[in-house]
PDB file with one MODEL, atoms N, CA, C and O in Angstrom:
MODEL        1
ATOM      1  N   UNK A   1      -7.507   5.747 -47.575  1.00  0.00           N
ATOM      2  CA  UNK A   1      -8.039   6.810 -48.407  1.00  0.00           C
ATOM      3  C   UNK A   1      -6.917   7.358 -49.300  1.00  0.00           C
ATOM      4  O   UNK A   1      -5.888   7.641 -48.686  1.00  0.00           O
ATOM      5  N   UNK A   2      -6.907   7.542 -50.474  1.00  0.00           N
ATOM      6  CA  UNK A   2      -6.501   8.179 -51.291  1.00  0.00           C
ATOM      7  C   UNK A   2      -6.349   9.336 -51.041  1.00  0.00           C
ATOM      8  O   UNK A   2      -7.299   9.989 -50.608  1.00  0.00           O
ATOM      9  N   UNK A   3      -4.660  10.112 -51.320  1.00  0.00           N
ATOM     10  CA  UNK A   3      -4.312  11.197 -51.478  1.00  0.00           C
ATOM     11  C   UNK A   3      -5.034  12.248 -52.268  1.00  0.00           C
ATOM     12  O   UNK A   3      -5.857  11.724 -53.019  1.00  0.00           O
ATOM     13  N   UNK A   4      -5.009  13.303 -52.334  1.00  0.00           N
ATOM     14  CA  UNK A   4      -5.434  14.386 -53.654  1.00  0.00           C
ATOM     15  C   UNK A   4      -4.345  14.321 -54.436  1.00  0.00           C
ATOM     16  O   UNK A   4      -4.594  14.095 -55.620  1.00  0.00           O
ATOM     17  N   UNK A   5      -3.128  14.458 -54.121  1.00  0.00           N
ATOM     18  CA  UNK A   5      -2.429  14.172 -55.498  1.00  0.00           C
ATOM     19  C   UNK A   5      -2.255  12.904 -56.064  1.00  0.00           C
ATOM     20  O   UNK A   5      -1.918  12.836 -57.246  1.00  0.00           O
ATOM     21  N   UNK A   6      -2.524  11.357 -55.062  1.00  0.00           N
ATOM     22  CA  UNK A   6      -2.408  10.854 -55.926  1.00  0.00           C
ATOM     23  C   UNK A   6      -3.934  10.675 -56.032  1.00  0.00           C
ATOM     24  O   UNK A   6      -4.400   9.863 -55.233  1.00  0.00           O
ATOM     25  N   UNK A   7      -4.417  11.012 -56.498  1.00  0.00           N
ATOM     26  CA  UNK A   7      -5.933  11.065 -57.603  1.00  0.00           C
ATOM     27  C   UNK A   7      -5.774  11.951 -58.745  1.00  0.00           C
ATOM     28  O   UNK A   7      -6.472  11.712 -59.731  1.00  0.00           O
ATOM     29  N   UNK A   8      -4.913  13.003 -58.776  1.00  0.00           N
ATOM     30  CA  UNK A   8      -4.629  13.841 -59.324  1.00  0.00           C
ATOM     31  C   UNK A   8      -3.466  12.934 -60.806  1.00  0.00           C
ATOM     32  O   UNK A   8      -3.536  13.117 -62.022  1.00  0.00           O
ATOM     33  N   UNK A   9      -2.625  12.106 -60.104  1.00  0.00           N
ATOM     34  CA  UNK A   9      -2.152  11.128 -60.916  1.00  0.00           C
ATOM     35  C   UNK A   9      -3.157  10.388 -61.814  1.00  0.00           C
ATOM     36  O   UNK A   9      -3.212  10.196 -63.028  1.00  0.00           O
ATOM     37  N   UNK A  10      -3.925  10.046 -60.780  1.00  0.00           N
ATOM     38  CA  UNK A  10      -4.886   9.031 -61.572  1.00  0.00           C
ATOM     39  C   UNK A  10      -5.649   9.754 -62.923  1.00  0.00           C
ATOM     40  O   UNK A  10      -5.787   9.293 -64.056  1.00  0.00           O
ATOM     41  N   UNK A  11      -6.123  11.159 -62.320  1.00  0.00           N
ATOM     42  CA  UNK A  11      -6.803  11.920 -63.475  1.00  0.00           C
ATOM     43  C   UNK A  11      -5.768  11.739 -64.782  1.00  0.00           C
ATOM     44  O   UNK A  11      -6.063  11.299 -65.893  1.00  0.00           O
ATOM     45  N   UNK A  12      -4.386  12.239 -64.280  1.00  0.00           N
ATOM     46  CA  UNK A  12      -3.557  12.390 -65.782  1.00  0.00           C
ATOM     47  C   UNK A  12      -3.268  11.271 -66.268  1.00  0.00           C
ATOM     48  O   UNK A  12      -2.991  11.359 -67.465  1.00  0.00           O
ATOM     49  N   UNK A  13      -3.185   9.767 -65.659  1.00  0.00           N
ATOM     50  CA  UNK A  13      -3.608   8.675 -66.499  1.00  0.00           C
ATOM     51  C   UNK A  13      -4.627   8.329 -67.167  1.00  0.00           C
ATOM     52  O   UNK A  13      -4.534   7.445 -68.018  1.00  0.00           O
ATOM     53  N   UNK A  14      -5.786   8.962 -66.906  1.00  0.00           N
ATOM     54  CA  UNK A  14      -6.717   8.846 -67.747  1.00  0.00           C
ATOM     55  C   UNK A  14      -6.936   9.830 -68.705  1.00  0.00           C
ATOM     56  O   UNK A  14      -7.676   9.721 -69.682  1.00  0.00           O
ATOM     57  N   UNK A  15      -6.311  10.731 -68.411  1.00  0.00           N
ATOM     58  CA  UNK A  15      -5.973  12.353 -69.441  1.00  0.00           C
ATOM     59  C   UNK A  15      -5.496  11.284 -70.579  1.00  0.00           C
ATOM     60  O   UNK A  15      -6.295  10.715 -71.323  1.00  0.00           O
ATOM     61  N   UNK A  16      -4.531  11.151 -70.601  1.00  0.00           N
ATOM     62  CA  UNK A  16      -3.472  10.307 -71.427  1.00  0.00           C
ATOM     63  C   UNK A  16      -3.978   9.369 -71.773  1.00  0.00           C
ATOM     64  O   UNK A  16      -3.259   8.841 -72.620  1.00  0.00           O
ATOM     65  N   UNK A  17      -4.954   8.752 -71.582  1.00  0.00           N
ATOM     66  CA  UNK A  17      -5.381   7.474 -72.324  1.00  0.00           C
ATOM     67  C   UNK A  17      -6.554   7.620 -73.138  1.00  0.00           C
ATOM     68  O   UNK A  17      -6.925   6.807 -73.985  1.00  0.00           O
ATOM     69  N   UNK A  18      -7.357   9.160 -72.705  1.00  0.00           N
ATOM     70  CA  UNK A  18      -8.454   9.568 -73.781  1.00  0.00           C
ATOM     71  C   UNK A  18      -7.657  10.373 -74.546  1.00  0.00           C
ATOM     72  O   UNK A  18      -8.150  10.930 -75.527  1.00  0.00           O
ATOM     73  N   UNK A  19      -6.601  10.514 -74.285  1.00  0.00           N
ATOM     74  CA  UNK A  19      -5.788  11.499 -75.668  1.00  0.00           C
ATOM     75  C   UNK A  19      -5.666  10.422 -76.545  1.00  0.00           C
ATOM     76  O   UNK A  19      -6.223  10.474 -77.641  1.00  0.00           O
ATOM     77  N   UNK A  20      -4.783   9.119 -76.090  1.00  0.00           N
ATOM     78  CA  UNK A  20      -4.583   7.642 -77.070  1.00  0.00           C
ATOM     79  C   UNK A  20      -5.751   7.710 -77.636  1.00  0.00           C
ATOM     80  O   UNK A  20      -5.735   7.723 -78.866  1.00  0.00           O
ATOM     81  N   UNK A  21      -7.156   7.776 -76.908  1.00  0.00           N
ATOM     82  CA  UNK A  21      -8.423   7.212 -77.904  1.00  0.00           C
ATOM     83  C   UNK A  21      -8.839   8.073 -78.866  1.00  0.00           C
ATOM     84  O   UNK A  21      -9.680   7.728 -79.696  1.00  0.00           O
ATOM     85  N   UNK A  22      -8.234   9.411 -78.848  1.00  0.00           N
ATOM     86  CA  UNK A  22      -9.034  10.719 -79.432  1.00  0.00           C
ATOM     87  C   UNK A  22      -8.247  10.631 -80.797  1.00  0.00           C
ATOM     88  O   UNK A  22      -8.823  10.815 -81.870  1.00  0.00           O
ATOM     89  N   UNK A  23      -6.880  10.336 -80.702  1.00  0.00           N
ATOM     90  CA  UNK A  23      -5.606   9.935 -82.037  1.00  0.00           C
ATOM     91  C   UNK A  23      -6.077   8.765 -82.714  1.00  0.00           C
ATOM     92  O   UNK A  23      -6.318   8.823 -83.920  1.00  0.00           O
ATOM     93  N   UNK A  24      -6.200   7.931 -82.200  1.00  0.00           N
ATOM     94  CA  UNK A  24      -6.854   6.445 -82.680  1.00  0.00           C
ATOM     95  C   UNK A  24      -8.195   6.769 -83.457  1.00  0.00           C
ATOM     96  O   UNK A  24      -8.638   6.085 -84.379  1.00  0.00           O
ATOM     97  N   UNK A  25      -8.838   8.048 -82.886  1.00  0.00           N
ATOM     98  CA  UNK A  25     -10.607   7.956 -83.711  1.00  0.00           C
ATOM     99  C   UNK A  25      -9.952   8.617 -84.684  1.00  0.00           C
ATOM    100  O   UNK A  25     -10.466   8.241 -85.737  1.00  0.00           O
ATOM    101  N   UNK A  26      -8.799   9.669 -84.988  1.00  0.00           N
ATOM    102  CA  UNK A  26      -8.910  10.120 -86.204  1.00  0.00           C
ATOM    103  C   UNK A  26      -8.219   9.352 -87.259  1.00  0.00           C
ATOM    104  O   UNK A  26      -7.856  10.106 -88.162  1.00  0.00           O
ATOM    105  N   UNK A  27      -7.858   7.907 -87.494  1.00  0.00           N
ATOM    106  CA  UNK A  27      -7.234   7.174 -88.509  1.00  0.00           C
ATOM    107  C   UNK A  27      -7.951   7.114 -89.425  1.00  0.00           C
ATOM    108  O   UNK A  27      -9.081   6.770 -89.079  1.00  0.00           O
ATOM    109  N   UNK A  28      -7.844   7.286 -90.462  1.00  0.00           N
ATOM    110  CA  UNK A  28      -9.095   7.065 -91.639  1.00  0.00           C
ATOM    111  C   UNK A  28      -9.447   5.832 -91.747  1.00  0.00           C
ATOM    112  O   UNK A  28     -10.656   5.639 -91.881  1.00  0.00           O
ATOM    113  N   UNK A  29      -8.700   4.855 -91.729  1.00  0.00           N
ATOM    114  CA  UNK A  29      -9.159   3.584 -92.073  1.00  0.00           C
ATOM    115  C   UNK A  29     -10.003   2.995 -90.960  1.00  0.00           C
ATOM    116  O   UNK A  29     -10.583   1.927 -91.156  1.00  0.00           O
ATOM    117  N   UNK A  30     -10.076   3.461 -90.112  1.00  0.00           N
ATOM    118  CA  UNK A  30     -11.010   2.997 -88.811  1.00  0.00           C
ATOM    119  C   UNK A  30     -12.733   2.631 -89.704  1.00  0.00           C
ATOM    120  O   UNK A  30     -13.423   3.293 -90.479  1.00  0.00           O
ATOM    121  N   UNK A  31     -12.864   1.360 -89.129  1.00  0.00           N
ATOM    122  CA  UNK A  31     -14.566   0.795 -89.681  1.00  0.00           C
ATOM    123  C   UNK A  31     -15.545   1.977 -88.760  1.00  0.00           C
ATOM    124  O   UNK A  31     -15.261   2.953 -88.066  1.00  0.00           O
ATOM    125  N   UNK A  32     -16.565   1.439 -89.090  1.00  0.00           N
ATOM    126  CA  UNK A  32     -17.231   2.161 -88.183  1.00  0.00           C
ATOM    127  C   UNK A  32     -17.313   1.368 -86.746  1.00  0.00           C
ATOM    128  O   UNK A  32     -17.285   1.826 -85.603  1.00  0.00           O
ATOM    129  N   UNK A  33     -17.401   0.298 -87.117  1.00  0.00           N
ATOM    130  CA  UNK A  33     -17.240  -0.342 -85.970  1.00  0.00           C
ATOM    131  C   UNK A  33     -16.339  -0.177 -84.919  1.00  0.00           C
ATOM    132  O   UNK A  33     -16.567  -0.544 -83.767  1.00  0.00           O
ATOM    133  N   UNK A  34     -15.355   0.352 -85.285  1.00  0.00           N
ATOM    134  CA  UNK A  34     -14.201   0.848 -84.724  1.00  0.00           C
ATOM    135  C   UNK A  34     -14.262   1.955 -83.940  1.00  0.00           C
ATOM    136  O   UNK A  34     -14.129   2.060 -82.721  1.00  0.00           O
ATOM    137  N   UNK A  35     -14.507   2.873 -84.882  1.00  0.00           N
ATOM    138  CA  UNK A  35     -15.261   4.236 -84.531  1.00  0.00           C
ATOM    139  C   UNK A  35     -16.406   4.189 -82.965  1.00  0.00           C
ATOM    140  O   UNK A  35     -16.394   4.707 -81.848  1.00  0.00           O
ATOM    141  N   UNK A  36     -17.216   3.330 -83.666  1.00  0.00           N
ATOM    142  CA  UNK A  36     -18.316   3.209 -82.173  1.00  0.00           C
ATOM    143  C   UNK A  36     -17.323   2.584 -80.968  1.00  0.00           C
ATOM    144  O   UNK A  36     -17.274   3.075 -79.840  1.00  0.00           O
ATOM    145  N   UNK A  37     -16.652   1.583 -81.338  1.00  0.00           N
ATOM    146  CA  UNK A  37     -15.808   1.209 -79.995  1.00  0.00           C
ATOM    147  C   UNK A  37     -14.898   2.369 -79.685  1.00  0.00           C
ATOM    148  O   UNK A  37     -14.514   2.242 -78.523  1.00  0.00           O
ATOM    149  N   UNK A  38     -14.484   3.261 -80.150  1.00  0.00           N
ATOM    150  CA  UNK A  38     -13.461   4.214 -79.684  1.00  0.00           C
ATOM    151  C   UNK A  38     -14.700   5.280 -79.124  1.00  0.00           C
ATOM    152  O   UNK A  38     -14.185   5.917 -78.205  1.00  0.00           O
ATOM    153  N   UNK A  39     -15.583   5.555 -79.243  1.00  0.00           N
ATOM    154  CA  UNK A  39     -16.774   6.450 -79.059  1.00  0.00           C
ATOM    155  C   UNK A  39     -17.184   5.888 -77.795  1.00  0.00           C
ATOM    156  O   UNK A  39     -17.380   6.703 -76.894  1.00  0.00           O
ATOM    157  N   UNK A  40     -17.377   4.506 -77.509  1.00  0.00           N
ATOM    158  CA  UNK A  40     -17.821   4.211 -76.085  1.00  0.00           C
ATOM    159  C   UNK A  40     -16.814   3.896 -74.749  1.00  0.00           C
ATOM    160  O   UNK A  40     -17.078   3.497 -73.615  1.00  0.00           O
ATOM    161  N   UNK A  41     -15.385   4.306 -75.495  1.00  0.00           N
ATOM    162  CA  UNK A  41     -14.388   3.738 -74.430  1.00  0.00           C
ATOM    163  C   UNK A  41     -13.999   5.474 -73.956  1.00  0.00           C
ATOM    164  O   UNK A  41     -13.567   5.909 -72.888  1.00  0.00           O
ATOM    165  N   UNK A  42     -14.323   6.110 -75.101  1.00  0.00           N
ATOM    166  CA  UNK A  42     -14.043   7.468 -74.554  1.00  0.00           C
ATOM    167  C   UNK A  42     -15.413   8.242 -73.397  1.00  0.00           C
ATOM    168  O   UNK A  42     -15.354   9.080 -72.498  1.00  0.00           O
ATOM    169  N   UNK A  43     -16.384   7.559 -73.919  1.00  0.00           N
ATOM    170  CA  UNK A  43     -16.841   7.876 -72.804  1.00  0.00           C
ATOM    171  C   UNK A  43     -16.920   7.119 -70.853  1.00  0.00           C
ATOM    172  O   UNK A  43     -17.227   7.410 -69.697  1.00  0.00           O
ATOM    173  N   UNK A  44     -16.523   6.315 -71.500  1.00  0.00           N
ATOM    174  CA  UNK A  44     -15.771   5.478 -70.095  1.00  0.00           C
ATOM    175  C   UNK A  44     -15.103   6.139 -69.337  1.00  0.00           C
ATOM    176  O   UNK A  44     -15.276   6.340 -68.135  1.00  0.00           O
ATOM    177  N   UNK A  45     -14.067   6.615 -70.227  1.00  0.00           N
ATOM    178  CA  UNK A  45     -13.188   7.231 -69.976  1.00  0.00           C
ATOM    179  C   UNK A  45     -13.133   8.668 -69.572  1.00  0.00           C
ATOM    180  O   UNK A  45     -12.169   9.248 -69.072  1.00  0.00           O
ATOM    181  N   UNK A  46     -14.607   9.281 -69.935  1.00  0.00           N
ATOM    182  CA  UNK A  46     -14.706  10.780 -69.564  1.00  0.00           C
ATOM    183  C   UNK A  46     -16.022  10.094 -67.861  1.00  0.00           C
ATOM    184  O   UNK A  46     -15.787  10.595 -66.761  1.00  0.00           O
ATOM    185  N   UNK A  47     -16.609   9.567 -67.923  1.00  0.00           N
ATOM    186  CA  UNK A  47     -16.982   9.045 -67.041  1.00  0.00           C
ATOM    187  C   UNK A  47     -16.097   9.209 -66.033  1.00  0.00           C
ATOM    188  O   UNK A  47     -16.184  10.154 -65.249  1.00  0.00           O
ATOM    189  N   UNK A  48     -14.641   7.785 -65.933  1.00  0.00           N
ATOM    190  CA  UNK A  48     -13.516   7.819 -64.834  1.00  0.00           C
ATOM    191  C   UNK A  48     -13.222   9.005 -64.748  1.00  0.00           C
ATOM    192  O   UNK A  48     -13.136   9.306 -63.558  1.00  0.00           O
ATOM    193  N   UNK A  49     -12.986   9.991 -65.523  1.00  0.00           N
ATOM    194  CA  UNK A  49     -12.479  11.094 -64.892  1.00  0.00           C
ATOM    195  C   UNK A  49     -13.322  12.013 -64.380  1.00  0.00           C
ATOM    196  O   UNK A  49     -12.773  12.777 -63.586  1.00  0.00           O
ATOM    197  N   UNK A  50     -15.167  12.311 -64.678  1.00  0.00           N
ATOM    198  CA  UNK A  50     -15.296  12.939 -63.703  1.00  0.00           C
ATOM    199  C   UNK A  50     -15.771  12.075 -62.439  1.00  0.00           C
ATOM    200  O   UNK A  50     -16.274  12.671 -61.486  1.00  0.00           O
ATOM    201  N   UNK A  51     -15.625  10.718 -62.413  1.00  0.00           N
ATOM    202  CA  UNK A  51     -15.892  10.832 -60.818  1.00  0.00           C
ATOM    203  C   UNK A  51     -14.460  10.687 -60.521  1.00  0.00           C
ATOM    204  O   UNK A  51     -14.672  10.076 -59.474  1.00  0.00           O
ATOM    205  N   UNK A  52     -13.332  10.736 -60.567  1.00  0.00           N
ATOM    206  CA  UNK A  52     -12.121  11.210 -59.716  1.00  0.00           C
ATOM    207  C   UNK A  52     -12.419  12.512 -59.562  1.00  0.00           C
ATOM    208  O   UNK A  52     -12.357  12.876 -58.388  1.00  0.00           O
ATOM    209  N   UNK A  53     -12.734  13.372 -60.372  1.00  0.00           N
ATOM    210  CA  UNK A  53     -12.766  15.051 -59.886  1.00  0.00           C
ATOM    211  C   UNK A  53     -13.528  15.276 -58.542  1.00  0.00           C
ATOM    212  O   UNK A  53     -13.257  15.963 -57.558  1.00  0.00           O
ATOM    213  N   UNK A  54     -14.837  14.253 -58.920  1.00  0.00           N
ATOM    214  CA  UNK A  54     -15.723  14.061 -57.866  1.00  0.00           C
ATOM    215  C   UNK A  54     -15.116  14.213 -56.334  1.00  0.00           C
ATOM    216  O   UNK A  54     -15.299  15.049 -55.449  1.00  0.00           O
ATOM    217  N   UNK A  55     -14.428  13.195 -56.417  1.00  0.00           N
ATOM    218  CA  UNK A  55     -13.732  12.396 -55.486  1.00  0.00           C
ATOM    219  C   UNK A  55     -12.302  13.489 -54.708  1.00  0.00           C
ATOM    220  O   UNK A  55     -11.827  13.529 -53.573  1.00  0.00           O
ATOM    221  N   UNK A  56     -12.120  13.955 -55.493  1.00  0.00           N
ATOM    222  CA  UNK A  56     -11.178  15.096 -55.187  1.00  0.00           C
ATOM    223  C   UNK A  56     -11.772  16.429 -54.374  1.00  0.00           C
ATOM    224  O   UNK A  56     -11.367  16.971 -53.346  1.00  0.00           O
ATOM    225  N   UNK A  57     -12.941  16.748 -55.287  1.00  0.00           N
ATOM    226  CA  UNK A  57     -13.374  17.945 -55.115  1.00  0.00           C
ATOM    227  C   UNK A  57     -14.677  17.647 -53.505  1.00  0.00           C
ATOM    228  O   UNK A  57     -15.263  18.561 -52.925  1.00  0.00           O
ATOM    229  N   UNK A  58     -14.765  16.474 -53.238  1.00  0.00           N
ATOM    230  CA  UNK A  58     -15.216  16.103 -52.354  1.00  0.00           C
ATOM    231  C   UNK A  58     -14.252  15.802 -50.795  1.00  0.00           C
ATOM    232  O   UNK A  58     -14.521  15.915 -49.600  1.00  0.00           O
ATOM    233  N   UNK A  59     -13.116  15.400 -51.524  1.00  0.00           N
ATOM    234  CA  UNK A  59     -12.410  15.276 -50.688  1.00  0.00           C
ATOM    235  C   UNK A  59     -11.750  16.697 -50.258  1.00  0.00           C
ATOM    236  O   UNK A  59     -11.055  16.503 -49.260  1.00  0.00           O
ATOM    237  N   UNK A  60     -11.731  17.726 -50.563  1.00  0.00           N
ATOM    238  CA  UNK A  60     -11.094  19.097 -50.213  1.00  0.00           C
ATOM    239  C   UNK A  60     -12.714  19.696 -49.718  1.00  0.00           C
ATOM    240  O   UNK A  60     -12.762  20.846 -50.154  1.00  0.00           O
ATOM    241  N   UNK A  61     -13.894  19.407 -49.068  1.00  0.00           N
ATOM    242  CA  UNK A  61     -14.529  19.736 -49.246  1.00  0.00           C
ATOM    243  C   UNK A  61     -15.898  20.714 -50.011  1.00  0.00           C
ATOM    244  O   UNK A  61     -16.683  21.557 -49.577  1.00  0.00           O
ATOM    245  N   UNK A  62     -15.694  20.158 -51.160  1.00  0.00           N
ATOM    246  CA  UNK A  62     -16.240  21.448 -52.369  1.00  0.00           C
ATOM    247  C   UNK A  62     -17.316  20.300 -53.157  1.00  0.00           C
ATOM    248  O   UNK A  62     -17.042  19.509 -54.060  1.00  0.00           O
ATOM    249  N   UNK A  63     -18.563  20.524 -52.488  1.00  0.00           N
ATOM    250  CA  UNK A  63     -19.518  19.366 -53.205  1.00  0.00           C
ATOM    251  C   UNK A  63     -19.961  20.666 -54.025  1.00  0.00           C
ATOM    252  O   UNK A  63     -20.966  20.942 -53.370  1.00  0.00           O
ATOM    253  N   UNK A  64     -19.905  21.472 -54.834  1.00  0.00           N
ATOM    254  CA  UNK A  64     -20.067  22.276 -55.962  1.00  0.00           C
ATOM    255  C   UNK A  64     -19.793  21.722 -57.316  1.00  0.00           C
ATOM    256  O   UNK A  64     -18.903  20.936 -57.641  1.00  0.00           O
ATOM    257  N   UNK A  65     -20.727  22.279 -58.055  1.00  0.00           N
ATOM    258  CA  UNK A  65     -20.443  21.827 -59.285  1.00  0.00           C
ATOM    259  C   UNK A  65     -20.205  22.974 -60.198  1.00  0.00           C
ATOM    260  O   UNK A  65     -19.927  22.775 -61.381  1.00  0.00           O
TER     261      UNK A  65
ENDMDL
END
């Protein structure tokens, strides 16, 4: 089983990698095509992070939302 902090790691790797995607959507030259792929990886990506919160906030016992 996974630590809380290290899940807590894991969250800020994925912090950091929807920040990369959020810089990347604002390039102007981005197609749209581009655009939609940065639009569906960020939500991937907001996905992974709330089920780590999940996973955290489950694991300290707090099934609250």
């Amino acid at each position: 089983m996974k630590t809380v902090p290290h899940m807590f790691a894991e969250l800020t790797a994925q912090a950091e990698d929807f920040h990369s995607l959020t810089v990347e959507g604002q390039l102007r030259d981005n197609s749209p095509d581009m655009q939609k792929a940065i639009a569906s990886h960020l939500r991937m990506a907001m996905a992974a992070m709330d089920g780590i919160v999940s996973q955290i906030k489950h694991q300290l016992g707090d099934a609250r939302d």
